[in-house]
C-alpha positions as CSV (number, residue, x, y, z in Angstrom):
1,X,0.0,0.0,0.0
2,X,1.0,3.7,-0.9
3,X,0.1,6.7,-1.5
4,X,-2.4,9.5,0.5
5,X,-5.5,11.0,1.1
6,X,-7.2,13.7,2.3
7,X,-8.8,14.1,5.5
8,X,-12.3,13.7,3.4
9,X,-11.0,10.7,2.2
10,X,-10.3,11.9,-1.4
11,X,-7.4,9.9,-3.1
12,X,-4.4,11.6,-3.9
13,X,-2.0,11.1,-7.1
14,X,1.2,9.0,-6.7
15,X,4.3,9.4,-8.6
16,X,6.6,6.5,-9.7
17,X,3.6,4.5,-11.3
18,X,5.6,2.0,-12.9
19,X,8.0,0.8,-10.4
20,X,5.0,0.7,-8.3
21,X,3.6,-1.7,-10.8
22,X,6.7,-3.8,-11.6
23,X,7.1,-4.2,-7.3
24,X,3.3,-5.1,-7.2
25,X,3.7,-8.0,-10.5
26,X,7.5,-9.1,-8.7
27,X,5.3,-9.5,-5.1
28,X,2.7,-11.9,-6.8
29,X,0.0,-9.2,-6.3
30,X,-3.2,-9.2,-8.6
31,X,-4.9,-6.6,-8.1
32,X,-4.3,-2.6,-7.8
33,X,-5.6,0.2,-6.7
34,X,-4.4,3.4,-8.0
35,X,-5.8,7.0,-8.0
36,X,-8.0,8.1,-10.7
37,X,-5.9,11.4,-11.4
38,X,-3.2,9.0,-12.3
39,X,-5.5,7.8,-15.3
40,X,-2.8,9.6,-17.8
41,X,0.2,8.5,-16.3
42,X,-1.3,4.8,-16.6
43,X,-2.9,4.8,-19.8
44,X,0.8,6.0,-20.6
45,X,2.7,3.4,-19.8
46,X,3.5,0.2,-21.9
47,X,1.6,-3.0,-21.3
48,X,4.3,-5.1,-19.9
49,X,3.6,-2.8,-16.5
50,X,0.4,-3.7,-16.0
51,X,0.5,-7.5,-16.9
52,X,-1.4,-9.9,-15.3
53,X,-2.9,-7.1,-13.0
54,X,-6.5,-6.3,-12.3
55,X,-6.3,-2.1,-12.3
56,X,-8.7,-0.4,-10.3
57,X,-8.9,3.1,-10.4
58,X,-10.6,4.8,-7.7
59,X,-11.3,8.6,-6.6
60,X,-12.0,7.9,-2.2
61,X,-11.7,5.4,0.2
62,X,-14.6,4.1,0.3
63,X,-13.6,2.8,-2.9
64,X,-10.5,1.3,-1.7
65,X,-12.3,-0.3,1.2
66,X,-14.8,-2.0,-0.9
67,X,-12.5,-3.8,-3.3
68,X,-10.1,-4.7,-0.2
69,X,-12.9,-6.2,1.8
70,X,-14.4,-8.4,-0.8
């Protein structure tokens, strides 16, 4: 897990998106939760990043609880 939010529970962008990715795909991990004003940087970066990961993006907390929970 990284990354912030607001006291409202707004999620805020991260920054080294693709290492992020590459850590989460070399830990075994499936699915991801990344902030929804990262959408750019995402739809930016080659597929080999995002292989064999579910991407979830989300704009609160809520969010993030929901999918975690499941």
């Amino acid at each position: 897990m990284t990354g912030e939010m607001t006291l409202n529970g707004s999620i805020l962008p991260v920054s080294g998106l693709r290492e992020k990715l590459h850590a989460a795909q070399r830990a075994g991990v499936k699915r991801v939760l990344l902030p929804r004003r990262n959408e750019a940087d995402f739809k930016a970066l080659e597929p080999t990043a995002t292989e064999e990961l579910e991407v979830i993006l989300i704009d609160e907390a809520i969010e993030a609880a929901e999918f975690t929970l499941e």
